[in-house]
LOBA-653913 format. One record per residue (C-alpha): residue number from 1; residue in one letter; x, y, z. Coordinates in steps of 0.02 Angstrom, whole numbers, always signed. Example, Ala and Ser with C-alpha at 12.3 -4.5 7.8 and 13.67 -1.06 7.14 Angstrom:
LOBA-653913
<fike k="1" r="a" X="+615" Y="-225" Z="+390"/>
<fike k="2" r="s" X="+684" Y="-53" Z="+357"/>
***
This chain:
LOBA-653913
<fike k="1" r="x" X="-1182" Y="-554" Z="-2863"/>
<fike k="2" r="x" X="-1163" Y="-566" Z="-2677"/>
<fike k="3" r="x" X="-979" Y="-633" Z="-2628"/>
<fike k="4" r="x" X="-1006" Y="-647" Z="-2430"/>
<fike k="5" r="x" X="-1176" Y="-709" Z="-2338"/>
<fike k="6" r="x" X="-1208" Y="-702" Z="-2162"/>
<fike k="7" r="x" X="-1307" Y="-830" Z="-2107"/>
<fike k="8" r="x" X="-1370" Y="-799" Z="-1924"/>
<fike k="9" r="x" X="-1419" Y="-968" Z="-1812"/>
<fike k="10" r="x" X="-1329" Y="-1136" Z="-1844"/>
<fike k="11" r="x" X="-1464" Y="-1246" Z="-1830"/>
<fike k="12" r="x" X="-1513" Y="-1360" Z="-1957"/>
<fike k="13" r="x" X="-1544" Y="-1228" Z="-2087"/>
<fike k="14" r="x" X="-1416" Y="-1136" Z="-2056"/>
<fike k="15" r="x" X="-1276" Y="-1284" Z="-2073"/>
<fike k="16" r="x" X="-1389" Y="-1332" Z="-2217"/>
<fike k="17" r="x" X="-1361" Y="-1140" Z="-2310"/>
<fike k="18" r="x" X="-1177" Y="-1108" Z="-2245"/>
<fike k="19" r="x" X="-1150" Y="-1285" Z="-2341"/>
<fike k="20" r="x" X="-1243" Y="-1251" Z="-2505"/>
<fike k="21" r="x" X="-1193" Y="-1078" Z="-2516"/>
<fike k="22" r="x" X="-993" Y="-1107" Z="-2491"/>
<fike k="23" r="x" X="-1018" Y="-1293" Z="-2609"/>
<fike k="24" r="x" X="-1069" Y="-1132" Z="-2730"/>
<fike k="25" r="x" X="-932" Y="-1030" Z="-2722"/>
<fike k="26" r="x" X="-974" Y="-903" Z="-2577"/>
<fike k="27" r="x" X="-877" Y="-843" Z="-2429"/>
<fike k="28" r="x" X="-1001" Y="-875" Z="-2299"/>
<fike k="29" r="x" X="-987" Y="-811" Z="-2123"/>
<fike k="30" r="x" X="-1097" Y="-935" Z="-1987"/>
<fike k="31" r="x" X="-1129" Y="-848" Z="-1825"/>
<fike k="32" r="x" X="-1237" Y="-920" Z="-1659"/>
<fike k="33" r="x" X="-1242" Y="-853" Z="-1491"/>
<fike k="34" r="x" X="-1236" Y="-1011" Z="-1432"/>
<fike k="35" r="x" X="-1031" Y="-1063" Z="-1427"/>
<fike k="36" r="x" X="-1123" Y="-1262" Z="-1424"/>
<fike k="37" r="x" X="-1206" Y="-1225" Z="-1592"/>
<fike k="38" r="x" X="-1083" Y="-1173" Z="-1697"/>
<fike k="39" r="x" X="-963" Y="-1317" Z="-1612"/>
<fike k="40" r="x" X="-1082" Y="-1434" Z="-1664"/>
<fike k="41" r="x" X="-1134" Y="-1348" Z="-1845"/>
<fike k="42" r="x" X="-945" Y="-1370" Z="-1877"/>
<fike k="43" r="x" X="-902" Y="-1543" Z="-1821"/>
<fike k="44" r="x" X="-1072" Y="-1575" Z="-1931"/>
<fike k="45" r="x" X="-1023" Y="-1496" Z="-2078"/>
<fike k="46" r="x" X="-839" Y="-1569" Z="-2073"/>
<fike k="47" r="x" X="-922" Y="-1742" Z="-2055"/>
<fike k="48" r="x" X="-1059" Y="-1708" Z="-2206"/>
<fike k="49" r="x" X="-902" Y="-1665" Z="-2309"/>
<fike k="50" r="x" X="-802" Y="-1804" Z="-2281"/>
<fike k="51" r="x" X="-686" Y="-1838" Z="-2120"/>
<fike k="52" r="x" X="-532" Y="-1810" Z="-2214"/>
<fike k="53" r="x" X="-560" Y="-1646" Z="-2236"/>
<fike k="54" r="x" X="-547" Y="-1583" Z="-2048"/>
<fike k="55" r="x" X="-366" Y="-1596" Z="-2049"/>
<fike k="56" r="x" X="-302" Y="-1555" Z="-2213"/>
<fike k="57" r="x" X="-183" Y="-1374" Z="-2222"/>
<fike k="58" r="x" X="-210" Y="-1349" Z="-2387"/>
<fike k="59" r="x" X="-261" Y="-1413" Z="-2544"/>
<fike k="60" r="x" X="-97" Y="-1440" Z="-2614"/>
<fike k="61" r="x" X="-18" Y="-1548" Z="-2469"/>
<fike k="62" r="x" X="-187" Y="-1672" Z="-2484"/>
<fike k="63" r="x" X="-160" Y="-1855" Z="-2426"/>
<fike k="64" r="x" X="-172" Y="-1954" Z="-2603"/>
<fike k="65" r="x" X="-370" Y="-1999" Z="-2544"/>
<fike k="66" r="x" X="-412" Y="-1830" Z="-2561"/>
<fike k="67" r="x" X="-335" Y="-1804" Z="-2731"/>
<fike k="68" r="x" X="-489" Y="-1835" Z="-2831"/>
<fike k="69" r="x" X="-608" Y="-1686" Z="-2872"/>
<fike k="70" r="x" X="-723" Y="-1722" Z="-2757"/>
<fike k="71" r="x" X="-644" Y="-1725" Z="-2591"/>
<fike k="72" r="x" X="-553" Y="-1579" Z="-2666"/>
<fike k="73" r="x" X="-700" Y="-1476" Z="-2665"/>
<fike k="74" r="x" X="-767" Y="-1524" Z="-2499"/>
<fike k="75" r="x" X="-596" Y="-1456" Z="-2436"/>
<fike k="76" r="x" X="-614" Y="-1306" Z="-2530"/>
<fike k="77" r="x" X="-806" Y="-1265" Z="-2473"/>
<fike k="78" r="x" X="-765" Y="-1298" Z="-2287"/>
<fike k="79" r="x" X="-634" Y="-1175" Z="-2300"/>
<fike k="80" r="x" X="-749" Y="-1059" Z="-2374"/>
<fike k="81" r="x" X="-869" Y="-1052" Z="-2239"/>
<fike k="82" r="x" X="-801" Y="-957" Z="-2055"/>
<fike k="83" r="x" X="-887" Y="-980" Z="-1901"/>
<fike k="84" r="x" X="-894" Y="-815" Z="-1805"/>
<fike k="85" r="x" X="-986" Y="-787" Z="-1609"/>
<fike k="86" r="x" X="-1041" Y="-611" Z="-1641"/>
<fike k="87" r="x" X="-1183" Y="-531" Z="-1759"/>
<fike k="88" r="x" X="-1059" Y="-376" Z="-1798"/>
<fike k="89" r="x" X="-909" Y="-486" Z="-1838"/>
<fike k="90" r="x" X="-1048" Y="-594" Z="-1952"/>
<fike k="91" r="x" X="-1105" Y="-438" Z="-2066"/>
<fike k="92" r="x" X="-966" Y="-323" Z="-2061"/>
<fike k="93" r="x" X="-929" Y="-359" Z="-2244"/>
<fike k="94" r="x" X="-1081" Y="-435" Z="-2280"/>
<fike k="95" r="x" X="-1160" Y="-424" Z="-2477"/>
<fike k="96" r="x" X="-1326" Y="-559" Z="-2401"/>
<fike k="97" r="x" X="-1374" Y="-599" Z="-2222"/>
<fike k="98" r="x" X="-1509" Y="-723" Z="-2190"/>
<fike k="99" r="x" X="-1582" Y="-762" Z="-2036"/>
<fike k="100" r="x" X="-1631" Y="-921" Z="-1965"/>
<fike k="101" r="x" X="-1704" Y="-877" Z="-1796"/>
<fike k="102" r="x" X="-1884" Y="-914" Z="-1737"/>
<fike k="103" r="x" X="-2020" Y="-871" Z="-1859"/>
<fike k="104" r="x" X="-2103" Y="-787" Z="-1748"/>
<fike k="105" r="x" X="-2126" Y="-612" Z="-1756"/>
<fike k="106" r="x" X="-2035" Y="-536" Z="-1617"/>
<fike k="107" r="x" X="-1886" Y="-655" Z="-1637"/>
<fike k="108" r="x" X="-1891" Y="-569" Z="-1815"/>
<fike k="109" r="x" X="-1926" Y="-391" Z="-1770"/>
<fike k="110" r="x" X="-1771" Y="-405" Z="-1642"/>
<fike k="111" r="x" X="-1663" Y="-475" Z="-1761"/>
<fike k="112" r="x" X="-1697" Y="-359" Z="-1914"/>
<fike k="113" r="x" X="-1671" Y="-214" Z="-1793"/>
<fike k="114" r="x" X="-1512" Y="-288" Z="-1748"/>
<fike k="115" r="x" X="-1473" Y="-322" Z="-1910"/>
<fike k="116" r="x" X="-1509" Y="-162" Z="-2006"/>
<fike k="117" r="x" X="-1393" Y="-65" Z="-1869"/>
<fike k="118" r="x" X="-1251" Y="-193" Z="-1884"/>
<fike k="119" r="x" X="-1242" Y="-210" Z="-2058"/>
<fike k="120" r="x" X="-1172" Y="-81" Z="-2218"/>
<fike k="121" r="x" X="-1301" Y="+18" Z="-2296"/>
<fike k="122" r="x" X="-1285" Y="-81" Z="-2459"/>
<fike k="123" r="x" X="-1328" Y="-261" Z="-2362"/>
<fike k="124" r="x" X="-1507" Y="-374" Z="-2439"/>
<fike k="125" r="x" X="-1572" Y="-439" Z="-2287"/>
<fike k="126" r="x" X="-1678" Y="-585" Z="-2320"/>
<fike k="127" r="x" X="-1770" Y="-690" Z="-2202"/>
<fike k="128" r="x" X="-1853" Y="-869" Z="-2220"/>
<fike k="129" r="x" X="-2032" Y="-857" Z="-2161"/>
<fike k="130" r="x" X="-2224" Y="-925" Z="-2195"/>
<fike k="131" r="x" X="-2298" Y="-808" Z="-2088"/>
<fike k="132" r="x" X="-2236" Y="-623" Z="-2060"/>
<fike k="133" r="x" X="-2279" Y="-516" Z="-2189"/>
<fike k="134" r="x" X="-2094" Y="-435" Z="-2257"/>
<fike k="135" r="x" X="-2165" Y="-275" Z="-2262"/>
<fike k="136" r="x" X="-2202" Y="-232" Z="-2081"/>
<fike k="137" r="x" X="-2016" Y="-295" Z="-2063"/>
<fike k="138" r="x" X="-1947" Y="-196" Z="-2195"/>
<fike k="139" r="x" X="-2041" Y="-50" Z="-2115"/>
<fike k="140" r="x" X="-1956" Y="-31" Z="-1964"/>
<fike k="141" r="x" X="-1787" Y="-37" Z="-2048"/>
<fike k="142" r="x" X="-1691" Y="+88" Z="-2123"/>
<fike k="143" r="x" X="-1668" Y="+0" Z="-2283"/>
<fike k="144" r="x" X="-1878" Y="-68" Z="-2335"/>
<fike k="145" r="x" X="-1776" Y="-77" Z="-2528"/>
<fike k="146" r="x" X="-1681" Y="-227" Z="-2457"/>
<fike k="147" r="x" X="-1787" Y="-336" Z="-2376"/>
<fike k="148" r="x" X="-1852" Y="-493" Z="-2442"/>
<fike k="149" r="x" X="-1940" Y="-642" Z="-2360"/>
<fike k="150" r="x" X="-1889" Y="-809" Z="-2439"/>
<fike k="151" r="x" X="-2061" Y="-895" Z="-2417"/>
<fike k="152" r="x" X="-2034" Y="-1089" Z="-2393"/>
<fike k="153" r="x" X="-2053" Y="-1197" Z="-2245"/>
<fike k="154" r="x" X="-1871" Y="-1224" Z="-2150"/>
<fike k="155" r="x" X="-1871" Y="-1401" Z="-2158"/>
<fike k="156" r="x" X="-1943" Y="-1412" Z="-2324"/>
<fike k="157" r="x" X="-1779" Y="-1297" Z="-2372"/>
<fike k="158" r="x" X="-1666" Y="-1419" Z="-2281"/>
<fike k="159" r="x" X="-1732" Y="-1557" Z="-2350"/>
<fike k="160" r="x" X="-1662" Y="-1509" Z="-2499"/>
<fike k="161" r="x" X="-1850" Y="-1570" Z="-2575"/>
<fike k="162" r="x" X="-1900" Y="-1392" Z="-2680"/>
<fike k="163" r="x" X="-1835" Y="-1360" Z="-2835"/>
<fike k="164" r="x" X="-1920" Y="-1171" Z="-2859"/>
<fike k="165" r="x" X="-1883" Y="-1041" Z="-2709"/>
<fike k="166" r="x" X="-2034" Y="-907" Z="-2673"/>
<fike k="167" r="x" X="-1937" Y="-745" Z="-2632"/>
<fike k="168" r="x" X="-2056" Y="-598" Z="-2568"/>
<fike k="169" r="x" X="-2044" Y="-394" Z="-2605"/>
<fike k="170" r="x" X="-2145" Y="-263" Z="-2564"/>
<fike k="171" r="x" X="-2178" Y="-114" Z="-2662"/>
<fike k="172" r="x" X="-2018" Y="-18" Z="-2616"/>
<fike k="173" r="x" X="-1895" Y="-164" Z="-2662"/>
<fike k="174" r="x" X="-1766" Y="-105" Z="-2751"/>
<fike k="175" r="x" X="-1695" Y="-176" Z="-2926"/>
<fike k="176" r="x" X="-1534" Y="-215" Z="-2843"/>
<fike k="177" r="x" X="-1598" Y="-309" Z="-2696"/>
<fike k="178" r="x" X="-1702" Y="-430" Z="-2836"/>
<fike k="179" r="x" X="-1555" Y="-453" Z="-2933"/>
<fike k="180" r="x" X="-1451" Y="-485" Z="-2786"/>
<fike k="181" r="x" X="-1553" Y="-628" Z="-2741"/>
<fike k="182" r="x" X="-1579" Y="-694" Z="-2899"/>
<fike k="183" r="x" X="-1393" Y="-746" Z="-2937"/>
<fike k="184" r="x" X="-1382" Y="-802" Z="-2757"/>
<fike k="185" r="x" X="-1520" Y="-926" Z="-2788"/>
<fike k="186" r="x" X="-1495" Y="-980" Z="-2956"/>
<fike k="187" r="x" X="-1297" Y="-1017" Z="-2880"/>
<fike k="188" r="x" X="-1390" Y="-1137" Z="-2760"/>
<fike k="189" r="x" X="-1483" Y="-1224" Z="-2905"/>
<fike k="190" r="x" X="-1640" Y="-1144" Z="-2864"/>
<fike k="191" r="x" X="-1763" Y="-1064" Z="-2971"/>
<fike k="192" r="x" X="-1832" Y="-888" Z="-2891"/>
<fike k="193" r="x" X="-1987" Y="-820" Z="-2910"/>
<fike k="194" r="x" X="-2040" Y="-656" Z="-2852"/>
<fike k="195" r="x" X="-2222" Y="-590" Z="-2781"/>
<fike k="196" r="x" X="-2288" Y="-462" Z="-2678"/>
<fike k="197" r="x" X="-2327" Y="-458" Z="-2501"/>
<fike k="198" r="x" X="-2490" Y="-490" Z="-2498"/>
<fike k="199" r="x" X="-2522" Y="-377" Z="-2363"/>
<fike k="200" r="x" X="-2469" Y="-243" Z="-2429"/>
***
């Protein structure tokens, strides 16, 4: 089971990820080139977790208010999730990076190839998308056995309105990678299922 995701972009589904992955126990590591971005993703996250939380040093000096279970929790998830400015500091230790730039595909085929020269050998790189087919991605890394497309529009993802998640391999995805992915998913509350690229 992954530990650490990298998510790269801190837009809305990226602040929407970095919150249900850490709410599920992950150390997740938020990066955006854009310094405005991740100020806002935090200030938004703090305030979707409660206000009390922005201030508090640790969980056992909390104000009485924050004593219940809840607000104990929000703490405990914010402090889970690190905002970093660089891709490298993002997947240094990285089990799971997603991406949440542009589907488009050379927004994608710039950030894989960052991506799969930034990050350990052993790092799933997954990628929400409708439209690029995860094989010609995975193709022009060095790693095809850990790519996976996570097939779902953004905002129907941030929504929080889907239930099932559509996760997509090619033929050279390795056991590992599927697995991987699996428990990540299923810690989110989703259900995965797994096809092939189609164009493949």
């Amino acid at each position: 089971m992954p530990t650490t995701v990298a998510i790269i972009g801190a837009g809305p589904l990226g602040r929407w990820l970095a919150l249900r992955a850490a709410e599920a126990g992950f150390r997740v590591l938020l990066e955006d080139v854009m310094p405005t971005n991740l100020l806002h993703a935090r200030e938004a996250l703090r305030r979707q977790l409660g206000p009390d939380t922005v201030d508090a040093a640790s969980l056992s000096d909390l104000s009485p208010e924050l004593r219940d279970p809840d607000q104990r929790e929000n703490v405990a998830a914010l402090r889970r999730i690190e905002f970093v400015r660089t891709i490298e500091d993002a997947v240094r230790n990285a089990d799971l990076v997603i991406d949440c730039v542009p589907d488009e595909m050379e927004s994608k085929l710039e950030i894989f190839w960052l991506l799969d020269r930034m990050a350990p050998p052993r790092t799933v790189l997954a990628t929400p998308t409708t439209r690029q087919s995860i094989a010609d991605l995975a193709s022009c890394t060095y790693r095809p056995g850990q790519c996976v497309a996570i097939v779902v529009e953004a905002s129907a993802l941030a929504a929080d309105s889907a239930r099932e998640i559509l996760l997509r391999t090619t033929t050279r995805t390795a056991p590992e990678t599927i697995a991987l992915l699996e428990e990540f998913w299923r810690g989110l509350g989703y259900a995965p299922r797994f096809e092939a690229d189609p164009a493949e």
